[in-house]
N, C-alpha and C positions, 0 to 999 in steps of 0.2 A: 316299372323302371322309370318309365318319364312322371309318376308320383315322388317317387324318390329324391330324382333331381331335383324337380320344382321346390321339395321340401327343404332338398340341403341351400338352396338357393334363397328361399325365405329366411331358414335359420340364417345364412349366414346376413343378408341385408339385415336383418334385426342384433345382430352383434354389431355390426357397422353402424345401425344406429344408435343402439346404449352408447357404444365408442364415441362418438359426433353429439351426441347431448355431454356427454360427460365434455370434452372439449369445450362444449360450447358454454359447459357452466364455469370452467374456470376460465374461458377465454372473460367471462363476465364479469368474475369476480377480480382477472387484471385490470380489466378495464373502469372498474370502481377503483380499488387501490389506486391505480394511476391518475385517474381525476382527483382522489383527495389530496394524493401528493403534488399534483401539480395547485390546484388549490393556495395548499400550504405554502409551498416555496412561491407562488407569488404572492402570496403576503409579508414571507420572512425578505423576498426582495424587496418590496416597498417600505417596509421597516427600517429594511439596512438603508435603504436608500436615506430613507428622512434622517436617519440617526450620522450619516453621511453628510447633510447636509447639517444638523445640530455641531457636529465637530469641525466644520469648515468655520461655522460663527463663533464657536468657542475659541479657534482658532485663530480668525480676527480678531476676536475681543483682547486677548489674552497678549496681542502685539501690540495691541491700541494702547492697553495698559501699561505693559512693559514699556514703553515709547515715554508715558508721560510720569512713570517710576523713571525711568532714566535721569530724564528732566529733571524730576523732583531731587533725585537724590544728587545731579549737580548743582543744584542751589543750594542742594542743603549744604556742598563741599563747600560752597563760597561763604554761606553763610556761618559754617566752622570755623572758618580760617578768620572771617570780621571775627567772631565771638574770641574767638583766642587773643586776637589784637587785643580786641577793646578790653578784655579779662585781666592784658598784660598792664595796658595802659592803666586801669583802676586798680589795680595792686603799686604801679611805680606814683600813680597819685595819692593814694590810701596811705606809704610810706611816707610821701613826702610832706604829706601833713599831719601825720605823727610828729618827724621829727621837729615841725614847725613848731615853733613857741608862740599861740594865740591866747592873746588876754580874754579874748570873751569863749567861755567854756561851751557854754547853751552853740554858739555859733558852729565850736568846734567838734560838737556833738553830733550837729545836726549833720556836717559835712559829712563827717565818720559813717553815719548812719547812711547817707546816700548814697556814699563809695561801695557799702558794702552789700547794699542791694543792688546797687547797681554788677556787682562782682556774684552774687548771687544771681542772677538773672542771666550773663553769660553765662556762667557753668551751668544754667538750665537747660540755654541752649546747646552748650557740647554735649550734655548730654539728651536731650534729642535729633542729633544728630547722630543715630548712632547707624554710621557709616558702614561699616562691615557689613550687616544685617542684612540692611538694605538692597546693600549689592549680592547678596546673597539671593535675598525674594527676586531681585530684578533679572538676575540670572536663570532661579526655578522659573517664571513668566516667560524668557522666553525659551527655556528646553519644555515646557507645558507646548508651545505653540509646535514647536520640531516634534513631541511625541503624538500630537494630535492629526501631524502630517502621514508622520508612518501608519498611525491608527485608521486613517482615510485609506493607504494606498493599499492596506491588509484587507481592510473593509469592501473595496471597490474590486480585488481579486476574488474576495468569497461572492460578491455578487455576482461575478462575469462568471466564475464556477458554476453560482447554482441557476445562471439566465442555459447553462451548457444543458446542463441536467432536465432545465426544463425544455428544452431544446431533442434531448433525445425523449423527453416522456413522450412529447408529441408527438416526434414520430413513431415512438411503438405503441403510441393510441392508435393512430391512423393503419396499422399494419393489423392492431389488436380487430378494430372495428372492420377493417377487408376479410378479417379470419372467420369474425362471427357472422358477416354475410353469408361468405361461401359454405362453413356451417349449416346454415339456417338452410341456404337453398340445397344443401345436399340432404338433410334430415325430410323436407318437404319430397324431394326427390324420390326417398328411400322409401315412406311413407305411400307415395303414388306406385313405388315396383310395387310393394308388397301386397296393397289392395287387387291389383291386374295376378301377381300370383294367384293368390287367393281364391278369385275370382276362376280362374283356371281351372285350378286343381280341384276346385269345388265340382265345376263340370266333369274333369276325369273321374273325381270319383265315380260320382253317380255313373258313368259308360262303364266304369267297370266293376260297380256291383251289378249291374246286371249280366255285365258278361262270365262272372262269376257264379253267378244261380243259373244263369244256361249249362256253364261247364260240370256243377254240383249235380245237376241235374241229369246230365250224359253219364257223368259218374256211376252214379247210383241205378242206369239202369244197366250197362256195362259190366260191373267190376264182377268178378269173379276170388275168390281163394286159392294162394300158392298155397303150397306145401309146404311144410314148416321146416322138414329136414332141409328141403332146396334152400328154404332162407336162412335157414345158420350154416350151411355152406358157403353161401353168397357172401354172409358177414364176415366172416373168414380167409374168406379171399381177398376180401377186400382191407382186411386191416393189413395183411400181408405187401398190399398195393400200397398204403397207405404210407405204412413203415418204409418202403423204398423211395419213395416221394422224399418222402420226410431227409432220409439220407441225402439224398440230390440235392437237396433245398440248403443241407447244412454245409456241403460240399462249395456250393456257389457261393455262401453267409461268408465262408473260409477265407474261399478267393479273392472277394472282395475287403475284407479286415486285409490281407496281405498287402494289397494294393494300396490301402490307405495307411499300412506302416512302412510300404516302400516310399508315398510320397513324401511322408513325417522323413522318414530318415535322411530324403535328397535334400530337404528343404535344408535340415539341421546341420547337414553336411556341407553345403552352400553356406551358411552361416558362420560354420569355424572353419571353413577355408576362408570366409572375407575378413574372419579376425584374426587369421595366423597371420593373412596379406597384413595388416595394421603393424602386428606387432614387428614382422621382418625389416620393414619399414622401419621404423623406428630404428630397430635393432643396427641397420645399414647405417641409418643418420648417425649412429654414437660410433660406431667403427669407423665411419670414416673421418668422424672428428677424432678418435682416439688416433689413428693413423697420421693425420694430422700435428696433432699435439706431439706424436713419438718424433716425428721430422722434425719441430720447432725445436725439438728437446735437444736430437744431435747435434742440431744448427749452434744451440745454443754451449751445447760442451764443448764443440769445436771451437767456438769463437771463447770462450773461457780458456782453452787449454793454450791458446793462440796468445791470448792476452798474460798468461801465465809463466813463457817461455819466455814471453818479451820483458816483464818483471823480471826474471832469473837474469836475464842476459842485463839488464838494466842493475842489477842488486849486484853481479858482478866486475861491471863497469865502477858505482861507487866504492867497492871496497877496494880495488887497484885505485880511486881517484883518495881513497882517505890516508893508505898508505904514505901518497906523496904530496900530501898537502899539508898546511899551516897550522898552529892551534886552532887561531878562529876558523878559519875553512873545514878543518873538521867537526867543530860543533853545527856547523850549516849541513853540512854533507851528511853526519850524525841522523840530523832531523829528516833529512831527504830518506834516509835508509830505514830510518823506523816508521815512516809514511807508506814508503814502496813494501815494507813488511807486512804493514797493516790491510794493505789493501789485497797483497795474495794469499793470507789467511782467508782474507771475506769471500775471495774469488775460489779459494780453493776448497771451503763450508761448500761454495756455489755448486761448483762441478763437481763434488762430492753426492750433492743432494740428489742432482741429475741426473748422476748414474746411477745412483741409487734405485730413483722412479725407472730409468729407463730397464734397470737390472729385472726389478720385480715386477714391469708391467702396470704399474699405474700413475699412469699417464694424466688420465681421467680427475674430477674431485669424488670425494666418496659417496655422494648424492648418485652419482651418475653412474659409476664403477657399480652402486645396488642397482640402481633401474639395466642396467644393463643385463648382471644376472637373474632379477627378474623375469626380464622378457625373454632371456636362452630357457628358462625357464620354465614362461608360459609356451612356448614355440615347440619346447618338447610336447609336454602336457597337450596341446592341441594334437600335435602330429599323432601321437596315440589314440588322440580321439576320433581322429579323422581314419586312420588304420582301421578301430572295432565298426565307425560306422559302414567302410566301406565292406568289411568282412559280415555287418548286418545286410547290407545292400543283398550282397551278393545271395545269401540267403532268400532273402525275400524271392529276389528276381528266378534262381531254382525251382522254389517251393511254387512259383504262381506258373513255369512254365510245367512243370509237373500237371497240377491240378488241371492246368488251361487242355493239357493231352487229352486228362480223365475226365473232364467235362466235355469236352467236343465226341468220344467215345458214349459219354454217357447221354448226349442229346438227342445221337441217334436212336439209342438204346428207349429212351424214355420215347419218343415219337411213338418205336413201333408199337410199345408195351402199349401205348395208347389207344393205338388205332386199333389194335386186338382185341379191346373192351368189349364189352357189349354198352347198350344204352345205358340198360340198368345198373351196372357196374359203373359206367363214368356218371349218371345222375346223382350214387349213393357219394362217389370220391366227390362232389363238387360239393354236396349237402356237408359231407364233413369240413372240409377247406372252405366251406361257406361258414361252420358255426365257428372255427376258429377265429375269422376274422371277424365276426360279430366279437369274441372274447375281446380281441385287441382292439375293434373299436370302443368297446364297454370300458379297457383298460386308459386308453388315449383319453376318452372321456373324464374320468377323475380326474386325470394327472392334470387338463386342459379345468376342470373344476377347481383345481389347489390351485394351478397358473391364475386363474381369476382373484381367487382367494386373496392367492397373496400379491395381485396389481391392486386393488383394494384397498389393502393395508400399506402400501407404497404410495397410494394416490393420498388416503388421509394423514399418513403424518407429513405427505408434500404440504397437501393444505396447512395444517397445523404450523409446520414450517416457513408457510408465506406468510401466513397471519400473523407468526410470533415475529417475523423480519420488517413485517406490516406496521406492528405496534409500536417495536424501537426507532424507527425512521420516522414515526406517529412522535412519540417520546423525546426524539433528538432534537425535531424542529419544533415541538412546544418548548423546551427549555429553550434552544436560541433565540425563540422568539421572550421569551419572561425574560432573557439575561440582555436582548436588543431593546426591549423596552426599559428596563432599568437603568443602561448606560443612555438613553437617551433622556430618561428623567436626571440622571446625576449633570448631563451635559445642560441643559438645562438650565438647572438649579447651578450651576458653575456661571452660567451668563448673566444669571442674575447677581451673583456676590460680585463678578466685573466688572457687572455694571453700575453697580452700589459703588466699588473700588473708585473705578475711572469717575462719578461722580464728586466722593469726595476726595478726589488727588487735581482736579480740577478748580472743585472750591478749593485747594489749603494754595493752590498757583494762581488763583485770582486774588486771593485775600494777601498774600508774600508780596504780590506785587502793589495791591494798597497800603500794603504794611510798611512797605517801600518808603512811602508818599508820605507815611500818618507811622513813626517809629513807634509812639507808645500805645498804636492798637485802639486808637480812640473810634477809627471807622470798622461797623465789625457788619457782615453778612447776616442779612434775613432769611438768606433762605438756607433750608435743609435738606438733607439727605436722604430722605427715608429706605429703613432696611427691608430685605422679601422678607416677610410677612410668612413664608410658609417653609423657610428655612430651618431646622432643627437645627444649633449648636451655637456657640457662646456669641454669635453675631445677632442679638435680636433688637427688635424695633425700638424698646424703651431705652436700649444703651446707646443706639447708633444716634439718636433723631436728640440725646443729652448732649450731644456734640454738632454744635450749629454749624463749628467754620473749623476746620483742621489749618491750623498755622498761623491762626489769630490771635488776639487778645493775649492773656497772661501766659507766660510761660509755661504755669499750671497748667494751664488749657491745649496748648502747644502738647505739649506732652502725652495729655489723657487722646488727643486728635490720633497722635504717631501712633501710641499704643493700638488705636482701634485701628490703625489704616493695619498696621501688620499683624493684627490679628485676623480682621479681614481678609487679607491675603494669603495666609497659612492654610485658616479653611478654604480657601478655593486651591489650592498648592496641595492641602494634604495629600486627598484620594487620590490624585493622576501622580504621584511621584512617588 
């Protein structure tokens, strides 16, 4: 016996311990997950950060520029409005030395000829000044600087989110890492019972195989032969014994299934009595509002039939007043009586309608009139249910006091049958009641086999499950991270077209302002512009650096300048708009 325990005592500390390694491997394998993932997000947060900081200077830049586009483009307004004068002015001078009569032709030529480049040269300039446009780009420059605002404050939310996230990883690392301690030291622990069993039961053994070959030993020199006939008499009696057991056994199996359907029934009875309470409830709220509503209604036909008397008494006041009144006074009076008629039609639809509701009982809207029949409805339906269960109850409670009689009868009964045995008789009933319960342990045993089985197959597709949820949050923060890096390359490459921009919007406002000084462009700028260099699209280094000075020199020049600045400016405008 004390082998037995010791045994079921090892098995079970060795089930407790597969249980506590199996914990302790997926506590492990959280705790890897959760490092990479924490990992990742602080790298996807330092990302966003930088990329945070690229749209704050894109940002800048992009105000900077608008700022000195603004500028530019009210020069250019003034410089329209000169060009238009003086365009006006050499057209009224160009006429007026047409119509002049000059003897020397070559002279007259020549003038002709200057007037008309010079009229030429203005309308180069109107048309580089092409105003709308402009205010157009200087507009996208700064909703570019407002979307780059909102793009920060969405930017700086998904950080504070994922600084959250990293916030709780830590702490169910720190919770993961206390778990796999106390693992660790229960596994060591379990490890230590089982060697001290072990150890034990090693020793029982050995005390009781010897005390086994002493007993083999008495045995054999002791034992004697019954008689065969007495032993199949014995067998016989005793299955006889066995068979009334067995009945006893089923008799109590009975009683207690009874007990466990009387307490089902109270529960379930308890349950539609608290939902009849709900729906009565309810039920009382619409009655008393329909109740309600039938008072409003009287209130209301009263006060209608009130108002309708008073019409009548009023409609017969006019028609004794039309009698003895005037032409004109009776077309007034006229109108008074087809007003007073009009309105006890309306009132009397009114008080029609009301007794109508009030006749047939709905009071209610028809939303409420259904919920209402509904819940009489369900309140029966309960009530009957409540009826069979209580006629279940009752049953039960019978049937268990019956059995409780034949059981307390029958306890006695089996006592004495007991004590009457002899040895041999209760040794053979205990050997049989003993292999039974070996069957149902054998039986308990599979069942507790498959129960393994299939936590096994729940524990791998858990795994399977974390791994594939493992992978996609693996998956989601590589892509953020390639799409954080790409927008911080485009932001980038945006400050550098900016900064090209604001360069040459600066020379074409330094050179306007020597152009100022020096009209026909005789002082022109050395220095240039140079384009990035590692820019893909129609902004490159040979076309930008062919253009020395934006707003210099010839109008030709003038022009191909403006071209590049808004072209310039578009690709940096395209992508964010």
């Amino acid at each position: 016996m004390i082998l037995s325990f010791r045994g079921a005592d090892i098995e079970c500390i060795q089930k407790s311990q597969i249980l506590n390694r199996q914990k302790l491997k997926n506590s492990e394998l959280k705790l890897i997950a959760a490092k990479q993932k924490m990992s990742e997000l602080a790298l996807n947060i330092r990302m966003k950060e930088e990329l945070i900081k690229e749209l704050v200077k894109t940002g800048n830049d992009a105000q900077s520029v608008s700022k000195q586009y603004s500028l530019k483009v009210t020069q250019l307004e003034h410089e329209a409005e000169q060009a238009k004068m003086d365009l006006a002015e050499t057209q009224k001078q160009l006429q007026e030395l047409e119509n002049k009569e000059l003897r020397d032709i070559a002279e007259k030529a020549r003038l002709q000829k200057e007037f008309r480049k010079k009229m030429d040269t203005a309308k180069l300039k109107v048309q580089v000044c092409d105003l709308q446009r402009k205010q157009q780009d200087s507009k996208k420059l700064a909703s570019l600087s407002t979307q780059n605002e909102k793009r920060v404050t969405e930017l700086e939310q998904n950080v504070s989110h994922m600084k959250n996230q990293q916030a709780q990883l830590q702490k169910r690392l720190q919770e993961e890492s206390e778990k796999k301690k106390s693992l660790e030291a229960e596994i060591q622990q379990g490890q230590l019972q089982i060697k001290e069993l072990q150890q034990k039961t090693e020793q029982q053994e050995k005390i009781l195989k010897l005390k086994d070959e002493e007993i083999a030993a008495f045995k054999r020199k002791n034992s004697s032969e019954n008689s065969s006939v007495f032993f199949l008499a014995l067998i016989k009696k005793l299955e006889e014994k066995k068979k009334w057991l067995d009945e006893e056994l089923e008799k109590v199996l009975h009683q207690r299934q009874e007990l466990k359907n009387l307490e089902e029934d109270l529960k379930r009875r308890e349950a539609i009595i608290s939902k009849k309470e709900v729906l009565t409830q309810e039920k009382s709220h619409l009655e008393i509002k329909k109740l309600r509503s039938s008072q409003a209604l009287n209130k209301d036909s009263l006060r209608l039939s009130t108002r309708l008397s008073m019409l009548n008494q009023e409609l017969c006041d006019k028609n004794m007043q039309l009698q003895s009144s005037s032409t004109d006074e009776q077309e007034r009076i006229m109108g008074e009586i087809q007003a007073l008629q009009k309105e006890r039609d309306q009132l009397l639809n009114r008080r029609n309608s009301v007794d109508e509701k009030l006749k047939n009982g709905r009071v209610l809207s028809p939303e409420e009139e259904h919920v209402l029949f509904q819940l009489e409805e369900g309140i029966e339906t309960l009530e009957a249910a409540i009826a069979y269960k209580n006629e279940s109850i009752q049953n039960h409670q019978d049937s268990i006091r019956a059995s409780s009689q034949i059981l307390t009868q029958s306890e006695a009964n089996v006592m004495g049958k007991l004590v009457s045995l002899s040895a041999t008789e209760l040794r053979a009933i205990l050997l049989k009641y003993f292999n039974k319960v070996v069957g149902l342990r054998e039986t308990e045993r599979k069942l507790q086999l498959q129960a393994e089985e299939m936590g096994m197959r729940v524990t791998e597709k858990e795994n399977i499950v974390r791994e594939l949820e493992s992978a996609l949050e693996h998956l989601m923060l590589q892509c953020d991270r390639r799409l954080t890096l790409q927008q911080k390359e485009h932001e980038q490459k945006m400050q550098l077209i900016l900064l090209h921009c604001k360069g040459i919007l600066c020379l074409g406002l330094a050179d306007r302002k020597v152009g100022g000084l020096n009209p026909r462009g005789g002082v022109r700028s050395r220095c240039s512009v140079p384009a990035p260099a590692n820019l893909a699209g129609p902004l490159t280094s040979g076309k930008v650096n062919s253009v020395s000075v934006c707003g210099s020199g010839s109008p030709e020049q003038q022009c191909h300048a403006g071209h590049v600045t808004r072209k310039c400016l578009r690709t940096a405008l395209a992508p964010g708009l």
